[in-house]
N, C-alpha and C positions, 0 to 999 in steps of 0.2 A: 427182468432186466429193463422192460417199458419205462417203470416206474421210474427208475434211479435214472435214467436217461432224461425223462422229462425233468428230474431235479437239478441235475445238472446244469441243462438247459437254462432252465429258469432261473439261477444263481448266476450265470455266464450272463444272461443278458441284465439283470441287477445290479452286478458288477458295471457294465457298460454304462448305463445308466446314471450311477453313482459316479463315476470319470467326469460323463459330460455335463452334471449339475456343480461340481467341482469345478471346472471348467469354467463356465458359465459367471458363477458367484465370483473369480478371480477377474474374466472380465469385466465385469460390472463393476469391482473396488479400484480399478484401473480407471476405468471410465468415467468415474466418480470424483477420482483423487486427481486427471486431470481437467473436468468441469471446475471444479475447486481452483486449480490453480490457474485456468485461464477467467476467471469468472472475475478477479482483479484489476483484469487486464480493461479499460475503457470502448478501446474497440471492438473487444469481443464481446461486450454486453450491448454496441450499438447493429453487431451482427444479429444477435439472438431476436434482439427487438425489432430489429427490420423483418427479417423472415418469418417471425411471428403475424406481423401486417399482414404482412403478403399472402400470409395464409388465411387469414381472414378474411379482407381484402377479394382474395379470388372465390371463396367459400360465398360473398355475398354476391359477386356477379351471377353466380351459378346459379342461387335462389332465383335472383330476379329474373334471368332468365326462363330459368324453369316456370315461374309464376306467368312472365307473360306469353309463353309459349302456353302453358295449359289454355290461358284466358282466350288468345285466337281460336285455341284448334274446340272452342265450346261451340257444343251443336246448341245454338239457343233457338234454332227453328223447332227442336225434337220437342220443346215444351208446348204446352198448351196454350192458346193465346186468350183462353178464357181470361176474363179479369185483370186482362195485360193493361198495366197504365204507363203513362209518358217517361216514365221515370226510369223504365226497363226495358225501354226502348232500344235496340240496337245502331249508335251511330256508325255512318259510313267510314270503312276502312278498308285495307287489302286484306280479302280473303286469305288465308294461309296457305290452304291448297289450291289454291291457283296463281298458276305463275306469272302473272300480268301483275304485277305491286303497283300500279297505279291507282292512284285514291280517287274514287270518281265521285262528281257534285252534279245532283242536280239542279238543274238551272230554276234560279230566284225569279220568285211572281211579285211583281208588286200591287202590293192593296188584295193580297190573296183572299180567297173565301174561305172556309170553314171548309167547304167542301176540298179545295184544292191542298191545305195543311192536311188535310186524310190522306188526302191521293201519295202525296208526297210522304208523309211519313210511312206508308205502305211502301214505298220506293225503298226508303230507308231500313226499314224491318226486312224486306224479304229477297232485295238485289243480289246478295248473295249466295241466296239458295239457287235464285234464277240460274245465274252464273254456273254454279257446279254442275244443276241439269244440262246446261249448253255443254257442258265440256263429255258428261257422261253421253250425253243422247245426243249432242246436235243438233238442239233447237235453238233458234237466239233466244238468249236472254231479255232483249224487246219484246219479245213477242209473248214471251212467257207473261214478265209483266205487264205487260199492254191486256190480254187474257183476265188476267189475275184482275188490273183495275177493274177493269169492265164488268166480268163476273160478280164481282164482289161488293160493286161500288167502293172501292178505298178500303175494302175490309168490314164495311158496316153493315152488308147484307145480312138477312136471318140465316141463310145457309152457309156462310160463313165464320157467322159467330157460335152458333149451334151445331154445325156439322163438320166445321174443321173443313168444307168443303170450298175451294177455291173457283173451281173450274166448271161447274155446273155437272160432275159424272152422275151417270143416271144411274140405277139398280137396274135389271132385267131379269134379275133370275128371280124362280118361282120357290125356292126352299132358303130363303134368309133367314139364318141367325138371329135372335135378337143383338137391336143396335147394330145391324149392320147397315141398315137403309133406317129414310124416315121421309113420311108423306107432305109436300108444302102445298100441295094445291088443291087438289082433289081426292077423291076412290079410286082412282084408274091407277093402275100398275108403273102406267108408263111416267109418273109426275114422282114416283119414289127416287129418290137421291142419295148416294154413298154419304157413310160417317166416315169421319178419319180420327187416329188416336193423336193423331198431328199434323201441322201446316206441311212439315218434310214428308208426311206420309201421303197429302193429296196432290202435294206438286209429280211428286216419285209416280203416282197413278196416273195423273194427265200426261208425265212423260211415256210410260209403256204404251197409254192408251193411244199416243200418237203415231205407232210403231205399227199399226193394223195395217193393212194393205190397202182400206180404204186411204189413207194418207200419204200412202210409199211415196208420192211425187213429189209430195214435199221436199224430201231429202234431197233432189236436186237441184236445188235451189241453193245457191251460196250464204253460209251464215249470217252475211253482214246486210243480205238483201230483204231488209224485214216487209216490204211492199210485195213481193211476190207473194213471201208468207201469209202473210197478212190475206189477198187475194186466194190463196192456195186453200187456204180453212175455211175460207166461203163458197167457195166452188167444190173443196170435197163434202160440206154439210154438214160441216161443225156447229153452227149455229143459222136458226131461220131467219135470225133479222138482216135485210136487204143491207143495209147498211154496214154489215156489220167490220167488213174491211176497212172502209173508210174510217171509223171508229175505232180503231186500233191505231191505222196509221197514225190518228192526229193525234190520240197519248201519247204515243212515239216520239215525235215533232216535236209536243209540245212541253212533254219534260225530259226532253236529250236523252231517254231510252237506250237508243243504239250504240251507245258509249257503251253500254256493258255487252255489248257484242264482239268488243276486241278482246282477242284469245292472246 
């Protein structure tokens, strides 16, 4: 009895099937026969052509948007700055993820050095990495860059061209990987310095690094206050040189810095 049931079955809904293909072909010659009969009509072929636009029309805003939405949200910090020339340089614009859309300029030197077209284009390449660490960590953005200048000279230091390292982090541990540390000074242990697979990866490091308890105090400092900060990293012994607040500050100062501390 299974059997002939299932045949049954199976003819029943065949049958179904064959109705609503029937169906179907009826609407369609319908649908056909009045295209046809409106397709004479002037206005109706000024309708078809309009909505046709429109659809295209909205199809390319979509692209473009799509297109310049990817181009913001490109992590162009994550690449390597090996071999980076002028040409692929990142000009200043508003970050995507961050909600402050103000477009920030830093302030024109006239009769610039050589030196200070560094400084400044390091402003320009890396202001919005600063930027995200500020919002992630609650560090100013000055201070970062101000850091960054100084460490690196404008980008041009050996331990920044070579190690991706920004910040001066040192190595301490006694079982390194290869390429995880590399020596610039001497044999002693203590002159070994982190490698990074990128600028995002050594910034990302000086921000955790700053989160040790040697540093806790900082945090109470308010963000926009980059003089205490500034002071705060020479008194917890961030760096040996006396000066070294003072030297921050006047990057700070002197290429309007603290602009990218507004949140």
């Amino acid at each position: 009895m299974e059997p002939k049931l299932k045949t049954m079955r199976l003819l029943y809904k065949g049958q179904k099937m064959q109705k609503r293909l029937i169906h179907f072909k009826h609407y369609l010659i319908i649908s056909l026969q009045n295209l046809n009969l409106h397709w004479n009509k002037t206005w109706y072929k000024y309708l078809i052509i309009f909505f046709a636009g429109l659809i295209i029309y909205t199809k390319d805003i979509y692209f473009v948007l799509q297109l310049q939405n990817n181009k913001s949200n490109y992590s162009y910090y994550e690449q390597s700055t090996k071999g980076e020339s002028d040409s692929t340089r990142v000009r200043l614009q508003s970050f995507s993820g961050i909600k402050n859309k103000k477009e920030f300029q830093v302030v024109p030197i006239k009769n610039e050095s050589p030196k200070e077209k560094r400084y400044k284009n390091y402003i320009n390449n890396y202001h919005k990495l600063a930027i995200e660490e500020m919002h992630r960590y609650k560090i100013p953005a000055s201070i970062t860059l101000a850091q960054g200048l100084l460490e690196t000279n404008g980008g041009k230091s050996k331990l920044a061209t070579e190690n991706l390292n920004h910040f001066g982090i040192k190595c301490f541990s006694k079982k390194c990987k290869k390429g995880h540390c590399s020596n610039f000074n001497d044999d002693s242990h203590k002159d070994f310095f982190r490698k990074y697979n990128s600028v995002k990866e050594s910034y990302r490091a000086r921000s955790i690094f700053l989160k040790k308890d040697r540093y806790k105090k900082l945090f109470n400092f308010k963000i926009n206050d980059y003089k205490s900060w500034a002071k705060g990293l020479k008194e917890c012994g961030y760096a040996t040189d006396k000066k070294y607040a003072e030297k921050l500050i006047a990057l700070i100062q002197k290429y309007n810095l603290n602009q990218f501390d507004e949140m």
